[in-house]
Structures are given as structure tokens and as C-alpha cells.
KELUMVO-915201 format. One record per residue (C-alpha): x, y, z; residue in three letters. Coordinates in steps of 0.02 Angstrom, whole numbers, padded with zeros to 5 digits, always signed. Layout:
% residues N
XYZALA
...
% end
This chain:
% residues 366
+00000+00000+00000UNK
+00141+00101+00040UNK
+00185+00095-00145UNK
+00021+00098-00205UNK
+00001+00284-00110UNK
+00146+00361-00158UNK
+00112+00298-00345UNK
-00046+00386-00326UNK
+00003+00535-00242UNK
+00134+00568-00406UNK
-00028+00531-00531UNK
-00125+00645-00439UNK
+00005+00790-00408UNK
+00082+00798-00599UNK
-00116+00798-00660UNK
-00171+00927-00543UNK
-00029+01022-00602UNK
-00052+00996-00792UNK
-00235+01005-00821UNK
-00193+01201-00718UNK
-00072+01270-00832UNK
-00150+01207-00978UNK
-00309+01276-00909UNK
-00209+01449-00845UNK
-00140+01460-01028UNK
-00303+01502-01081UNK
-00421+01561-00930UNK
-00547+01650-01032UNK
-00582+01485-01130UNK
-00600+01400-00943UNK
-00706+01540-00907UNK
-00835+01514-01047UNK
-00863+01359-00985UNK
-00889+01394-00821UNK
-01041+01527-00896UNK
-01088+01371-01002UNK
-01128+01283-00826UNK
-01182+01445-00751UNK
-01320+01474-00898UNK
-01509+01434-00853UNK
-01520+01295-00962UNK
-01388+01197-00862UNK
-01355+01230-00686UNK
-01467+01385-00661UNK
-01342+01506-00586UNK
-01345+01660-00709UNK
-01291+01772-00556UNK
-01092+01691-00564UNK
-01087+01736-00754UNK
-01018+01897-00716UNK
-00890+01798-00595UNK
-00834+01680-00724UNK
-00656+01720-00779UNK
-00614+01792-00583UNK
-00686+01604-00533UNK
-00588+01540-00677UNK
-00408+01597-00629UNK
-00445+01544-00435UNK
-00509+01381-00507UNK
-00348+01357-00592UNK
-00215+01426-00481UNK
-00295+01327-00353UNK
-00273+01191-00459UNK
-00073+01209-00481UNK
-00043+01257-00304UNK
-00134+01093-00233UNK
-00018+00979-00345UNK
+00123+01048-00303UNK
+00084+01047-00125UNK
+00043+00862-00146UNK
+00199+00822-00213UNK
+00287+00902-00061UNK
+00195+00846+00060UNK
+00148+01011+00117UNK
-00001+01004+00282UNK
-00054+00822+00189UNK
-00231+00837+00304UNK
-00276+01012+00237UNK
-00216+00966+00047UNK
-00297+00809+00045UNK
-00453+00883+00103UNK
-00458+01037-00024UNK
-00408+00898-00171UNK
-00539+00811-00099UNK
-00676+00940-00113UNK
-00613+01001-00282UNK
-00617+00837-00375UNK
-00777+00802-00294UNK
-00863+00958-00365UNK
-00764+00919-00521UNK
-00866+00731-00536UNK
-01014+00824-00514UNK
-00997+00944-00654UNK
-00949+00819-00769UNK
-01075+00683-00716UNK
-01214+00816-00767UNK
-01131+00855-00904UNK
-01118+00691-00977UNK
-01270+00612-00894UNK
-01405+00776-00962UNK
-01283+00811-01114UNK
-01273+00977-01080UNK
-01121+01039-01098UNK
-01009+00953-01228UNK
-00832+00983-01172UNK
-00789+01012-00988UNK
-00616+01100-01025UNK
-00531+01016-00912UNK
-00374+00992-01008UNK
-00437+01152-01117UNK
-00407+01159-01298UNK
-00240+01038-01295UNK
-00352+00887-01258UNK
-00537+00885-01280UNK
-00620+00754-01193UNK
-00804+00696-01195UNK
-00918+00734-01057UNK
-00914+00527-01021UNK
-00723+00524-01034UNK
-00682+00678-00924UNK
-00839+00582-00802UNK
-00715+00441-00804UNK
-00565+00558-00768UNK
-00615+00619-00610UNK
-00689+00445-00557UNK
-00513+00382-00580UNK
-00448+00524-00480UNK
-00564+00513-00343UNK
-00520+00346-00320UNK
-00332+00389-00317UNK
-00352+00525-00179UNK
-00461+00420-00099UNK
-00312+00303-00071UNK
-00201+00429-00016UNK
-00318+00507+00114UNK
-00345+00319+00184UNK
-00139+00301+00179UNK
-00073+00474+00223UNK
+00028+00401+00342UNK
+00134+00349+00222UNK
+00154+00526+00134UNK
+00296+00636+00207UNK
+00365+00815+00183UNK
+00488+00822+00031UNK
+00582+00991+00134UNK
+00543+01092+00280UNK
+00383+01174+00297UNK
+00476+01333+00279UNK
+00546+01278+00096UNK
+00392+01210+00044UNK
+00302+01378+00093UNK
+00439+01487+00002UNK
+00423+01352-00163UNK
+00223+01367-00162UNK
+00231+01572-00138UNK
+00355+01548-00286UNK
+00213+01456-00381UNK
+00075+01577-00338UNK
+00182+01718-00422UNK
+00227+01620-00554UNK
+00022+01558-00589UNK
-00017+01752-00548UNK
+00115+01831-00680UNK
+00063+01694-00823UNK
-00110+01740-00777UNK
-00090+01926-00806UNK
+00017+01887-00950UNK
-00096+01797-01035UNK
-00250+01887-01018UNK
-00170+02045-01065UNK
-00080+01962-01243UNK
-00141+01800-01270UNK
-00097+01607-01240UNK
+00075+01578-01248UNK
+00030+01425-01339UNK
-00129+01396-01439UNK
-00198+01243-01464UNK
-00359+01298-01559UNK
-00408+01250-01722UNK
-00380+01457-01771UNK
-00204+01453-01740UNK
-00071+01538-01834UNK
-00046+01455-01995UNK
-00201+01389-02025UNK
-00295+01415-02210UNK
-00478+01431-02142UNK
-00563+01368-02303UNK
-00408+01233-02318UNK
-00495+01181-02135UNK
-00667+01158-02209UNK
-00646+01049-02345UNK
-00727+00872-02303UNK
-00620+00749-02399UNK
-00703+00653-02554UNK
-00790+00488-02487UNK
-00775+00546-02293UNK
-00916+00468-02181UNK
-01072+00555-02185UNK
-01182+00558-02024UNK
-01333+00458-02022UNK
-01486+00484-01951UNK
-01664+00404-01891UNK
-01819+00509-01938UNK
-01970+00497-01868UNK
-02134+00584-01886UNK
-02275+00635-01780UNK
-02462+00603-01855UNK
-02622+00621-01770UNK
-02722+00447-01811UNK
-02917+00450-01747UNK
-02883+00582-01637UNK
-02716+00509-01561UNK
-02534+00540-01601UNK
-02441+00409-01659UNK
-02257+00390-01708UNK
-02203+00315-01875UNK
-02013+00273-01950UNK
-01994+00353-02113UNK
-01987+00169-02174UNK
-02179+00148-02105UNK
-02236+00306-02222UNK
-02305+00198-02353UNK
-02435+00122-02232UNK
-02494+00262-02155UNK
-02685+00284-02124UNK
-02786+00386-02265UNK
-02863+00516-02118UNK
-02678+00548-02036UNK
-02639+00722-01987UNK
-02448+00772-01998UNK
-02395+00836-01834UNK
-02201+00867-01827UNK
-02026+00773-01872UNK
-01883+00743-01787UNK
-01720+00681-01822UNK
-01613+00597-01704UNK
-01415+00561-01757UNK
-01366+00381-01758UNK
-01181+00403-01773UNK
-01090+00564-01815UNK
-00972+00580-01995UNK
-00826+00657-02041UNK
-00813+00841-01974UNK
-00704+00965-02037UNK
-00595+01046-01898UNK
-00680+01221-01964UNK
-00861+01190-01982UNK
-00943+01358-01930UNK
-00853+01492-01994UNK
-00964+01612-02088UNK
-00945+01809-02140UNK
-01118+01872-02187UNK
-01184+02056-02218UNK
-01364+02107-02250UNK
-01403+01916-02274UNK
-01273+01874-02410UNK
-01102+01787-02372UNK
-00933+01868-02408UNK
-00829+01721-02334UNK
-00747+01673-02517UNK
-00706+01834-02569UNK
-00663+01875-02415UNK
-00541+01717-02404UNK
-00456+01766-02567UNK
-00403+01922-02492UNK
-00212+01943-02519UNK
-00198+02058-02353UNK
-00335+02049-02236UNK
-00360+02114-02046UNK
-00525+02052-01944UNK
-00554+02170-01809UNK
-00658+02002-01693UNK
-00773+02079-01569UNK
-00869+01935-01511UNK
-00983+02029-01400UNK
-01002+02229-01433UNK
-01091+02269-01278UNK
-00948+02188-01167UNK
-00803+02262-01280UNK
-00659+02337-01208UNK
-00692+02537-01247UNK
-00497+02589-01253UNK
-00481+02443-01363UNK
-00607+02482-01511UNK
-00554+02684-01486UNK
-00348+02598-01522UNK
-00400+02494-01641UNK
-00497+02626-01740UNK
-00333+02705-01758UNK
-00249+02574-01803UNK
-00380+02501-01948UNK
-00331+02674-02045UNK
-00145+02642-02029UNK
-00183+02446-02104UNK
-00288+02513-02223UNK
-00162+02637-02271UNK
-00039+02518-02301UNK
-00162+02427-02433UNK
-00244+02297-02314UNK
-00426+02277-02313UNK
-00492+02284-02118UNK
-00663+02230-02075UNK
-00755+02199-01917UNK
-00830+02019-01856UNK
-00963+02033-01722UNK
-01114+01898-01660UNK
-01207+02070-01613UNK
-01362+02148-01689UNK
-01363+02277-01811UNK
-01432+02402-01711UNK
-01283+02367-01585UNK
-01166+02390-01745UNK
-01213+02550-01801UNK
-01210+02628-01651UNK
-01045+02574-01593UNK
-00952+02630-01772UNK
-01056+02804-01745UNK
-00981+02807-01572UNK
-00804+02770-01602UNK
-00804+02814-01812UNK
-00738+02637-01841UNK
-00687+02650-02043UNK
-00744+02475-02095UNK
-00891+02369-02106UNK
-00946+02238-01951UNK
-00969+02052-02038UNK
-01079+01910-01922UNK
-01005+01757-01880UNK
-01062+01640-01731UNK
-01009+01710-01555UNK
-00932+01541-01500UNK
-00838+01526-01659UNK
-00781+01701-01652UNK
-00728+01674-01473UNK
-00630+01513-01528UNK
-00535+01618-01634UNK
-00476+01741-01529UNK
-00496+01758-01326UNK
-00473+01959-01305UNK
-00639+02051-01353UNK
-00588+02152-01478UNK
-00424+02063-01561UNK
-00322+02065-01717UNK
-00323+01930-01850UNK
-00231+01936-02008UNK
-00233+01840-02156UNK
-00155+01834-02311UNK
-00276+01714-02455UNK
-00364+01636-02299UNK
-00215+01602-02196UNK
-00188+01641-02040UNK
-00021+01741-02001UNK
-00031+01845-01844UNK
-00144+01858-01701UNK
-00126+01998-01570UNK
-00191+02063-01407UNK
-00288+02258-01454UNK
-00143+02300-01311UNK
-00002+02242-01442UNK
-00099+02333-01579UNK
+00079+02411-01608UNK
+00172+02253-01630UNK
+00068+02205-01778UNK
+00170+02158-01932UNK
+00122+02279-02050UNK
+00203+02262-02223UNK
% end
């Protein structure tokens, strides 16, 4: 057991650790799903929206700090206990996720490895189990240095968590795992290759039959009685086909879509404000600045916003942005790019620079 506890306490430790930096790499992404369990339709908690990224970075620097103190057996009762607790509330969250299907991804490991709601269930089973066998064999768990070292080497990590937390949510992840990373040709990422697996589906449909409904495969259409009344269809997926890594990209204006043209582009800035109303202000005032100086310099700078045209036209008139607002999708817009607004450029639909509005200066203008 002695073996089997110490075994467990390393598992435990380097994955507490991991899944926090990958997770502190990218704390808004951790954050919008957090609001994703926060929203009505899951947990029913819209009042810790606003909390979500503050909730986020304790989440995750929590995360780090308890690893580490596992690993040197730092106060083992009061670590254990907080691990404990954390992976507890963890199971649950995934368990509802998986169970009710409600929220697809948990981010635990963020974008670097997306796990189903049933695999990150089984995760935190695992690791439940694991701490469970250290907290029943903590005698065999001892200090790695002094409790004076381990308190200066765990202050070190809280600065350390705390600087790549301001870091990163004042530029952006220092590495990004997303499918919108630098490099990436967007329509290259939307092809579906020829012959790929195509999803398949059941469909049923709802008739009323002497006054009661009644449920019929579309193979059971050809009997149906003469008097039925059509009610409704539905369509449930049987397995799921080949999906492109980009599937919901769009750039529509006035109900027409600009995406090819706008992929053919040989210099091309997006200006991505996911959400106008929650924009930072001294970010669209730099970047309006800065969209004459591209456009000066022969690229062609446009806007992408989820937001309502009303909300559009009143924020350009506000801040005399010189270039036209496109839709896209807010989640796709905020897989692209984490900082509300940000800088995209692209040269024929690929992807060569991605900045922070605050680095609006470093942009590589040519």
C-alpha cells in the first residue's frame, strides 16, 4: 500500500498540475465554460456569469498550487481535504454534463485535449479513487523539505500562476492549441475529404391517427392511415461523420455571405469583437486608429461581431470605426480569438498573426 500511495500521490500531483497550466494558458476559454454551466439551461446560476473568468483563474491557480503541494507533502490533512472537495465538485460537473448532455466539453485539459463529457466523467472517477487512497494512507506521505521551503516554493508558484495569468489575459496564450491558430488556411480547414463518412440519421414523424398521435419510421410512411394528420418530425443522429476541424465559420452582411471573397483576400485584418456590448472601450477607440494605418498600407480591415445591427451602427457612430462589421457565430468568433476586440490577419485565408488590441503596435504591418 505504501507503494500503491505514493504511486498515486505522483498521478495525482503531476495531473493537478497539468490540467492548471494548460487551463491557466487560456483562462478566458475556462471561463466560458464555467458561464456554459452557469447558464439557465444547465445549472441555473446566471448570477456567477459575471464571476466567471475571476472564478476561472482561482479555479486554476488553485489547481497548480494543490499539486504541487501534494507532491511536497505540504499540511497532507488540509491538501488532501481541499483535493478532496475540488475533485468532488469536479465529478459532479462532469457527471451532469455527460449524464443531461449539456455541456459538450468540460475543459478540463482546455483546448490541448478535448475530452467527452463521459471520458472527463471517467477522469475524475479515476482520480477520486486515487485520492481516496491517499487520504486512507497518508501516513505513508511525508514532507519532501521543511515546511519553511515548501512555503517559500508554493509562494514561488503563486507568483509564477499570478504573472502567467496577467500575462496571458493581457496578450494571449503563450501556446494555442485551437483550431484558429497561426498558420491555419480557414477554407483549407473546411474541406470534407471526397468519400468521408457522412452522419446518419433516424427520422421519425408525428401524425395524429383518430384523434391520437402516433409515431411512425420514415420506413412505415407507405402504410400510413388515409385520415392521418402530420404533426411534426424529428431527427435523431445515429452516429456522427466526418467533421471538418472548421465547420462554422461564416462572414455574412445584410443576409449574403462574403466568406470566399473575403478568403481570397491577399492582405486581410478582422477586427473580432465577439460581444459589442462587453467590448473593451480603449480597445475599439486603439483599434480605430490602427484600422486606418492597415488600411493605409493597402490591407482591407473589417469587423466580425455575433451582435445585432442596431448594436453595430451605433458602436461605429460612437467610435467612427472605418470598416464594415461582418456576423459570424459568437462561440466561433470566441474560438478564434480570446481578447474582445483582437487582431487577425490573413493573407488568401491564412492565418499569419494574431494579437492582443494592447499589442496593436506590434502588428506586422508590411
Amino acid at each position: 500500500m505504501k507503494i500503491i500511495a505514493q504511486l498515486s500521490r505522483l498521478i495525482v500531483g503531476i495531473l493537478f498540475i497539468i490540467s492548471g497550466l494548460v487551463k491557466l494558458n487560456d483562462p478566458v476559454g475556462f471561463s466560458f465554460k464555467l458561464e456554459e454551466y452557469f447558464s439557465e439551461s444547465v445549472l441555473n446560476l446566471p448570477f456567477f456569469e459575471p464571476h466567471a473568468l475571476a472564478l476561472a483563474i482561482i479555479l486554476v491557480i488553485a489547481e497548480v498550487l494543490l499539486g504541487v503541494a501534494l507532491l511536497l507533502g505540504f499540511k497532507k490533512k488540509l491538501t488532501l481535504t481541499l483535493l478532496f472537495l475540488m475533485i468532488l465538485f469536479f465529478t459532479f460537473l462532469t457527471f451532469y454534463s455527460a449524464y443531461f448532455n449539456k455541456v459538450t466539453d468540460c475543459g478540463c485539459f482546455g483546448d490541448a485535449i478535448p475530452l467527452t463529457p463521459w471520458s472527463s466523467f471517467t477522469k475524475d472517477v479515476v482520480l477520486l479513487v486515487l485520492i481516496l487512497i491517499i487520504i486512507l494512507n497518508q501516513k505513508y506521505i511525508r514532507p519532501v523539505f521543511s515546511c519553511k521551503i515548501s512555503g517559500i516554493v508554493l509562494l514561488i508558484t503563486l507568483l509564477l500562476c499570478s504573472f502567467m495569468g496577467y500575462w496571458v489575459l493581457n496578450h494571449l496564450p503563450l501556446k494555442d492549441f485551437r483550431v484558429y491558430k497561426v498558420g491555419t488556411n480557414i477554407m483549407k480547414g473546411m474541406e470534407i475529404p471526397e468519400g468521408a463518412a457522412k452522419s446518419v440519421y433516424e427520422m421519425s414523424f408525428l401524425y395524429r391517427v383518430n384523434g391520437e398521435e402516433k409515431r411512425f419510421t420514415d420506413k412505415e410512411l407507405g402504410n400510413l392511415p388515409a385520415d392521418a394528420e402530420f404533426i411534426s418530425r424529428e431527427d435523431k443522429m445515429i452516429s456522427q461523420g466526418f467533421q471538418p476541424p472548421i465547420h462554422d465559420f461564416t462572414m455574412e452582411k445584410d443576409g449574403e455571405s462574403y466568406l470566399e471573397a473575403m478568403m481570397a483576400e491577399p492582405k486581410l485584418i478582422m477586427i473580432v469583437t465577439y460581444n459589442l456590448s462587453r467590448a473593451d472601450e480603449d480597445g475599439l477607440a486603439i483599434l480605430s486608429d490602427f484600422a486606418k494605418t492597415a488600411t493605409a498600407k493597402g490591407y482591407k480591415v473589417i469587423g466580425m461581431t455575433a451582435s445585432s445591427t442596431d448594436e453595430i451602427n451605433a458602436l461605429v457612430q460612437k467610435y467612427q470605426l472605418p470598416f464594415d462589421y461582418y456576423t459570424c457565430d459568437g462561440t466561433t468568433l470566441k474560438t478564434i480569438e480570446r481578447a474582445n476586440p483582437s487582431i487577425v490577419v490573413l493573407e488568401n485565408g491564412t492565418i499569419v498573426e494574431k494579437k492582443h488590441w494592447k499589442d496593436a503596435s506590434k502588428v506586422n504591418l508590411k
